[in-house]
C-alpha positions in Angstrom: 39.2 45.9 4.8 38.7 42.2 5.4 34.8 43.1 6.5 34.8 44.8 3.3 35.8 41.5 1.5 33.3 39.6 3.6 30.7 41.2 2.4 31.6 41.4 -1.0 31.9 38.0 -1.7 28.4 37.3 0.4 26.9 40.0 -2.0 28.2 37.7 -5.7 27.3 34.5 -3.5 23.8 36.3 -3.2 23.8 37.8 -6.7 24.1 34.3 -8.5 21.6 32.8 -5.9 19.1 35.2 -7.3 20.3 34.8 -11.0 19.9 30.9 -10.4 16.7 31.8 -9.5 15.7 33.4 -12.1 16.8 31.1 -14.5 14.8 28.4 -12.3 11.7 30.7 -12.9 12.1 31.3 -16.7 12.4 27.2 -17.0 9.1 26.8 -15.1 7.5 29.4 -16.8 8.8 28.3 -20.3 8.2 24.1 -19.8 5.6 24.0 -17.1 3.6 27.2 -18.2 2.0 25.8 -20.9 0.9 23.0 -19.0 -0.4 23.8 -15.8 -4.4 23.1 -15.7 -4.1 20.3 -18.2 -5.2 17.1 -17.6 -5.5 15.4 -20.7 -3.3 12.4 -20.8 -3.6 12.1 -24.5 -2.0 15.7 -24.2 1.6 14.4 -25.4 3.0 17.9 -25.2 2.2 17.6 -21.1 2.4 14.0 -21.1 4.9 12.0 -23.0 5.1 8.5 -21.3 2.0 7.6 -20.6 2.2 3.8 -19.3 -2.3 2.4 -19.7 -3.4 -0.8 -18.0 -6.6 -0.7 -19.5 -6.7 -4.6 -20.7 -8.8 -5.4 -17.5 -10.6 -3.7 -14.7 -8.1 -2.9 -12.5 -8.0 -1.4 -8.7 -6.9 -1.8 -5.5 -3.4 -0.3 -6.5 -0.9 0.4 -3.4 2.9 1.0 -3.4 5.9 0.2 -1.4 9.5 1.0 -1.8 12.5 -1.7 -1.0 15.6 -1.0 0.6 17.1 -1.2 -2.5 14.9 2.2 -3.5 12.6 0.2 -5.6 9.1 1.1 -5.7 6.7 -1.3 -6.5 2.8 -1.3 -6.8 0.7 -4.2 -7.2 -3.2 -3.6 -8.6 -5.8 -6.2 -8.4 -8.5 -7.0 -10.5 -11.8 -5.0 -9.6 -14.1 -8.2 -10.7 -14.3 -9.9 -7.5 -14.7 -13.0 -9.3 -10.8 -13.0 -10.7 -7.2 -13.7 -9.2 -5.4 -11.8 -12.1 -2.4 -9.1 -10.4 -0.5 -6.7 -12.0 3.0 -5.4 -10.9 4.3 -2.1 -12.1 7.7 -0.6 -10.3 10.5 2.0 -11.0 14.2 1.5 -9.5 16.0 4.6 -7.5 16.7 5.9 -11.3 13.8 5.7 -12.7 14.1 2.9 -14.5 11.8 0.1 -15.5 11.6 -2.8 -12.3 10.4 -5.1 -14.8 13.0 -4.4 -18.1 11.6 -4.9 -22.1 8.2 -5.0 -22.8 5.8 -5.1 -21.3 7.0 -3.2 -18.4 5.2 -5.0 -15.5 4.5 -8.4 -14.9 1.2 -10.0 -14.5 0.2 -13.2 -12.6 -2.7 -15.5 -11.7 -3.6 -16.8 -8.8 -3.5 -20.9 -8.9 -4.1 -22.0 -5.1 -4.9 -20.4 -1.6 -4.6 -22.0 1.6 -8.0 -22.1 3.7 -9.9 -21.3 0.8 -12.3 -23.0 -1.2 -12.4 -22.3 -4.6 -15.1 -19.8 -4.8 -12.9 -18.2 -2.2 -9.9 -16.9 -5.3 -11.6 -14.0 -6.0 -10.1 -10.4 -7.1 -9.7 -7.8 -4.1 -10.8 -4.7 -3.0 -9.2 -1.6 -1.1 -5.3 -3.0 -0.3 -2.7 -2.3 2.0 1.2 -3.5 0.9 4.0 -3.6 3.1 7.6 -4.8 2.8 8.3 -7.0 5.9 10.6 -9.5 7.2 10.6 -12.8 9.1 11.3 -13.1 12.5 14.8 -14.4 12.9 15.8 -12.1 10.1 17.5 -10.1 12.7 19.9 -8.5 9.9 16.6 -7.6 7.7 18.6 -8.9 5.0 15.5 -10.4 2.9 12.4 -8.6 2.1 8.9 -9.8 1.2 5.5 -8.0 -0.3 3.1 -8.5 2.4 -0.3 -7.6 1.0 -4.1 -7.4 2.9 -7.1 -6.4 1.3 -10.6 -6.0 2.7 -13.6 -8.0 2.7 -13.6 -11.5 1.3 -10.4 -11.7 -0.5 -7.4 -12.8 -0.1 -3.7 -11.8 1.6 -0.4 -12.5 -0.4 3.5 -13.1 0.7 5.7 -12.7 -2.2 8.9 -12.7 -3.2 9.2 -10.1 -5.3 13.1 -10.5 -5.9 13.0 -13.2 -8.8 11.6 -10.8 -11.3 10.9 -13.5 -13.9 9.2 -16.0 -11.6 7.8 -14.5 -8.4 6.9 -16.6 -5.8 4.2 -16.3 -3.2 2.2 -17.7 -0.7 -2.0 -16.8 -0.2 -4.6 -17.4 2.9 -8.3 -16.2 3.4 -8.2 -13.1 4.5 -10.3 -13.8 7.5 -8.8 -16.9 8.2 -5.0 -15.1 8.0 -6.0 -12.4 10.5 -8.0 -14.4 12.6 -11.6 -12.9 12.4 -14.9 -14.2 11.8 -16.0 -11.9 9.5 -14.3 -9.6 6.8 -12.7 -7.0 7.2 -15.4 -3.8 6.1 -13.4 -0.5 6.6 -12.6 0.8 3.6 -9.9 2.5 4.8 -7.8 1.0 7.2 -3.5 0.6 8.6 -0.6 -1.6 8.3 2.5 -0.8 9.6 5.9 -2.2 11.6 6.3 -1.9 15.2 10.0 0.1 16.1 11.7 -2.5 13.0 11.1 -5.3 15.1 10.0 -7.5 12.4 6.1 -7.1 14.3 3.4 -5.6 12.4 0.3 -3.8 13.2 -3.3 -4.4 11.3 -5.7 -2.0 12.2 -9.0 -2.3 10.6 -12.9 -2.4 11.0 -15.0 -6.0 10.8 -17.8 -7.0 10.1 -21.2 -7.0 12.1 -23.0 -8.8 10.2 -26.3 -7.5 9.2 -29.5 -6.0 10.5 -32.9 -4.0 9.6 -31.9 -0.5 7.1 -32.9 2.2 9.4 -34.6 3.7 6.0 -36.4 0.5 4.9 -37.4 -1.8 7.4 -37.3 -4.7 4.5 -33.8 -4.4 3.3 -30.8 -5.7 5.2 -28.1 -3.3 6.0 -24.6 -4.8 6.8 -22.9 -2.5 9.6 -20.2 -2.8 12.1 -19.3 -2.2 15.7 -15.8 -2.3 16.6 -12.5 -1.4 15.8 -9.8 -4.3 16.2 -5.8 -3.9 15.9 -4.4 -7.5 15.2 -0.1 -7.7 16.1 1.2 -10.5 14.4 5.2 -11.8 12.6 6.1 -13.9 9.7 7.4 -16.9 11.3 8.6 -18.5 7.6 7.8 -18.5 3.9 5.7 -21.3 2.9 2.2 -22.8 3.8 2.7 -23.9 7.0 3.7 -22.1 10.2 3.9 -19.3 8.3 2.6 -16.4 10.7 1.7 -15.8 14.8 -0.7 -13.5 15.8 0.8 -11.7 19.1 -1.9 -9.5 20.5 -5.2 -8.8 19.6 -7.3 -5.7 20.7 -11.0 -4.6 20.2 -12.6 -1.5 20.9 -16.4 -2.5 20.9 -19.0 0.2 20.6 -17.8 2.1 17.9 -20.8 3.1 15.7 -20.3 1.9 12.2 -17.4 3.4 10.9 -16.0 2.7 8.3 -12.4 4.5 8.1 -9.6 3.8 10.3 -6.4 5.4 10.7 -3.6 3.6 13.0 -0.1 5.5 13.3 3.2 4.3 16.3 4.2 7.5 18.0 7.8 6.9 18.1 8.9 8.8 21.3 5.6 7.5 23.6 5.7 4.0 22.2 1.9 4.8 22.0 -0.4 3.8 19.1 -2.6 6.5 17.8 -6.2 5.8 16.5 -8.7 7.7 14.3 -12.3 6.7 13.1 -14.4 8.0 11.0 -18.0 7.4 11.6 
């Protein structure tokens, strides 16, 4: 009898799994249906809270998420000649980061250190990280680190003060510690076992030479791949980073696309190019 009981109740536990199901189905069939394969935005049926930066050219757009479960993405102008940023997040509900309207927060930048004045220009492919400084042993505060490729710039902000962030911004070149820019389009950034150390992985510059297709044109090009280890020693202009370990890999054929990943049980770093 008491196998008999066993399996009955297994068999209504089963019998509302299904009918859960079911219900799951019809909801998907009934609200999603009528969607799927449309990719209108201006469909407000399929798309009802459409959020448009369309006031300037923007690009560049990466996101990170806080320990707080904030995410936050910061775009850059694509007009290489401007220093506008625009910050859109969400909190861990799915609320607004930046309340009442509008919903993000834009600023300029005013001053960079290293950098001449031609040098505050907008930026190009980005990577964003949340990192610490190195005698934050607790990780208690966070900053926005962001790098971007080519001649542009790299930012340390506090993104905490919603109403009046605070940041810090270098030469790219100059913060990494490279000669020329960095020209991998695609490249990594990423912490080293939460020991407030961080890994840059990327592709420079070459420089130029003769375009194998037309002997009169210059062709810029590259040759290695270099992984820069570095910590945030403090927020402000001055002592404000060390650069641990540097590695280049010469010979590499100009690529363009890097990928850089810790494997956690080997302690090894992993790299891929794309040539």
């Amino acid at each position: 009898m008491g196998k008999i009981k066993f399996f009955s109740k297994n068999l209504t536990k089963l019998s509302l799994l299904i009918f859960i199901f079911q219900i799951l189905l019809l909801i998907d069939s009934t609200f999603c249906g009528i969607c799927k394969n449309v990719h209108d935005l201006s469909n407000k049926t399929c798309y009802n809270d459409v959020i448009t930066f369309n006031h300037s050219q923007f690009r560049s757009g990466h996101a990170c998420t806080n320990k707080q479960g904030n995410m936050i993405v910061e775009f850059s102008v694509n007009d290489g000649e401007k220093n506008l940023r625009l910050f859109y997040g969400l909190n861990k509900k799915g609320r607004y980061y930046f309340p009442g309207e509008p919903v993000y927060k834009e600023i300029r930048i005013s001053n960079c250190v290293d950098c001449d004045d031609e040098d505050l220009k907008g930026r190009y492919e980005s990577r964003n990280l949340l990192v610490h400084l190195k005698d934050d042993t607790n990780r208690e505060k966070e900053y926005m680190f962001s790098m971007s490729s080519y001649y542009s710039l790299a930012e340390l902000i506090d993104i905490d003060d919603r109403d009046n962030f605070k940041l810090f911004t270098w030469n790219m070149t100059k913060f990494i510690g490279i000669t020329r820019p960095i020209f991998s389009y695609e490249y990594s950034l990423f912490e080293i076992d939460n020991d407030r150390t961080y890994i840059a992985a990327f592709i420079e510059s070459a420089g130029f030479k003769a375009d194998p297709d037309d002997s009169n044109k210059l062709k810029e090009y590259s040759e290695t791949i270099t992984l820069k280890k570095f910590r945030f020693d403090s927020f402000n202009n001055e002592n404000y980073r060390t650069i641990l370990k540097t590695n280049t890999t010469k010979n590499t054929f100009d690529g363009r696309v890097v990928s850089a990943f810790r494997l956690d049980e080997s302690k090894l770093i992993a790299v891929m190019i794309v040539f």
